[in-house]
C-alpha positions as a LaTeX table, in Angstrom:
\begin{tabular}{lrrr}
\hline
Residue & $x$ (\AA) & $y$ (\AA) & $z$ (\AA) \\
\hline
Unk1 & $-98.47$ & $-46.48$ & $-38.13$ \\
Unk2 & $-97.20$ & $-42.88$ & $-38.64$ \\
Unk3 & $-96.10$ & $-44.04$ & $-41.90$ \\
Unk4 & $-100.14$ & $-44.72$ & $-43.13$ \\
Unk5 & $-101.35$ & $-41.39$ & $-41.25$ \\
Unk6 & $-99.36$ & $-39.38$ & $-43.17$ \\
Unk7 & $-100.06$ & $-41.67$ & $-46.60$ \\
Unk8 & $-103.80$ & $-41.30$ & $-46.21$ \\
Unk9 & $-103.42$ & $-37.53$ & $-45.13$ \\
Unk10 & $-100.90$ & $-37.10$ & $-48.87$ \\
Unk11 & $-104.00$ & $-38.89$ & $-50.37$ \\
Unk12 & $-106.55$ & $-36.42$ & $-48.82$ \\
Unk13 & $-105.55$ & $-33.30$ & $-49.28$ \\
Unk14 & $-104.38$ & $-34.33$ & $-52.84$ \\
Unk15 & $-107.69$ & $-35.54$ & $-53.69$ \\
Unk16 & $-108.89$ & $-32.19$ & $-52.02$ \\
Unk17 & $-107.18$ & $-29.98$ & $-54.76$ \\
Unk18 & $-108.40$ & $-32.64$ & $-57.41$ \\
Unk19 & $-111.63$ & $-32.06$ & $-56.79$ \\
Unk20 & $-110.92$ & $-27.79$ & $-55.85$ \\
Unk21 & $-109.10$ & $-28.47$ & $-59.70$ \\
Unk22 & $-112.11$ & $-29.98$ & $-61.54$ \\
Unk23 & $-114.64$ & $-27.64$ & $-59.96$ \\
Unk24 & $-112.43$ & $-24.63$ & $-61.07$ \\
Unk25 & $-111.99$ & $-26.11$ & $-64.53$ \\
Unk26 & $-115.34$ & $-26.69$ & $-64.79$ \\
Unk27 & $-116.21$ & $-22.96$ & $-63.71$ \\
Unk28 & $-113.94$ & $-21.94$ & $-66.63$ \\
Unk29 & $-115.32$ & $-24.14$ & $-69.31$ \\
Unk30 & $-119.35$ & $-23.48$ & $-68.72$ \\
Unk31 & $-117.91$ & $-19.95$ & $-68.94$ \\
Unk32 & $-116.15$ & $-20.18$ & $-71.78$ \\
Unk33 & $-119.14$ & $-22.17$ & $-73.33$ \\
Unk34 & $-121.80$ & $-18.97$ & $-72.39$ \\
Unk35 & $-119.53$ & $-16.43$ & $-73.59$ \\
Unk36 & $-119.04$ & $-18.20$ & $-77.19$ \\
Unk37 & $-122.83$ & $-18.98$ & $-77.01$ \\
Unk38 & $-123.98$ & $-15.42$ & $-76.75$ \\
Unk39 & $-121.23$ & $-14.23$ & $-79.04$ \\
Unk40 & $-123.10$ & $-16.88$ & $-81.73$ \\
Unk41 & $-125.99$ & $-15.45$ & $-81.01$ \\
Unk42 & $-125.52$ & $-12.54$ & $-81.73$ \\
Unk43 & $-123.97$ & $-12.82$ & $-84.34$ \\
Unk44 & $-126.55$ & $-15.03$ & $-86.10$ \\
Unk45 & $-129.31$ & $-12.27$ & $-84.88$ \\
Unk46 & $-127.37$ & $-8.64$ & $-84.72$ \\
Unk47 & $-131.14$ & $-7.23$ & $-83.60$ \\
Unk48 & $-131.16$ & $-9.41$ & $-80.57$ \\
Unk49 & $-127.72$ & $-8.86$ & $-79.56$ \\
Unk50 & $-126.56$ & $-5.29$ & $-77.21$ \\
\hline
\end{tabular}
């Protein structure tokens, strides 16, 4: 019995920092995507850009 508590509590808090992971990769990638958008930008359109 102890045995499965401690299984299903391995499986929770590991899917915890899965999910903690992918929401924090995520962050960094729609980041990364704005930043090289609005360097493209202006760079296609120097008046447009600051």
């Amino acid at each position: 019995m102890a045995a499965i508590k401690i299984g299903s509590l391995n499986l929770l808090t590991r899917g915890d920092f899965n999910a903690y992971t992918v929401r924090s990769m995520k962050i960094i990638l729609v980041g990364h995507v704005i930043f090289m958008l609005s360097i493209t930008v202006q760079n296609q359109s120097p008046g447009l850009g600051t």
